[in-house]
N, C-alpha and C positions, 0 to 999 in steps of 0.2 A: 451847315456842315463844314469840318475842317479842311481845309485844301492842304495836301501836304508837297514836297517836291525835293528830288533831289540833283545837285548839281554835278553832273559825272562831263572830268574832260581829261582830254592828253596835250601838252605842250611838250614840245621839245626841245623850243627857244623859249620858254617862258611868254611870247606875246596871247597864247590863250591863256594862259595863267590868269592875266592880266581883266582881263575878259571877265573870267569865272570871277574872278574875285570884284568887280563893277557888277556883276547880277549877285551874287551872294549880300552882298550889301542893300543892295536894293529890293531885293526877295526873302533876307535874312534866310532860307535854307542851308542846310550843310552841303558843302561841296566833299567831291571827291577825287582824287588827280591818278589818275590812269598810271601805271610806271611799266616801263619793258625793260627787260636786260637789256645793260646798255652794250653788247655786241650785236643788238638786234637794227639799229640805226647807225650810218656813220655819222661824224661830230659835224661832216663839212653840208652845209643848208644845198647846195646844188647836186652832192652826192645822195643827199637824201628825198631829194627832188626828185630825179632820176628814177630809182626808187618808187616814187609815189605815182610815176607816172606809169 
């Protein structure tokens, strides 16, 4: 039986990017990159922090 899979993520600094694209190679799967309007996150990593918390 064929296993199949897909690769769904969100980066916002690119380090899952980075990630996704280390498993897509070594899983061959298609990946796919999550996007939000960018007035949805600010640009700055600790504002967005903030945020997440």
């Amino acid at each position: 039986m064929a296993q199949q899979a897909l690769i769904v993520y969100y980066s916002q600094f690119n380090n899952t990017t980075k990630l996704a694209k280390l498993i897509q190679d070594a899983t061959k799967a298609p990946a796919l990159r999550l996007r939000v309007a960018d007035s949805v996150y600010p640009n700055n990593m600790e504002a967005t922090g903030r945020i997440y918390q």
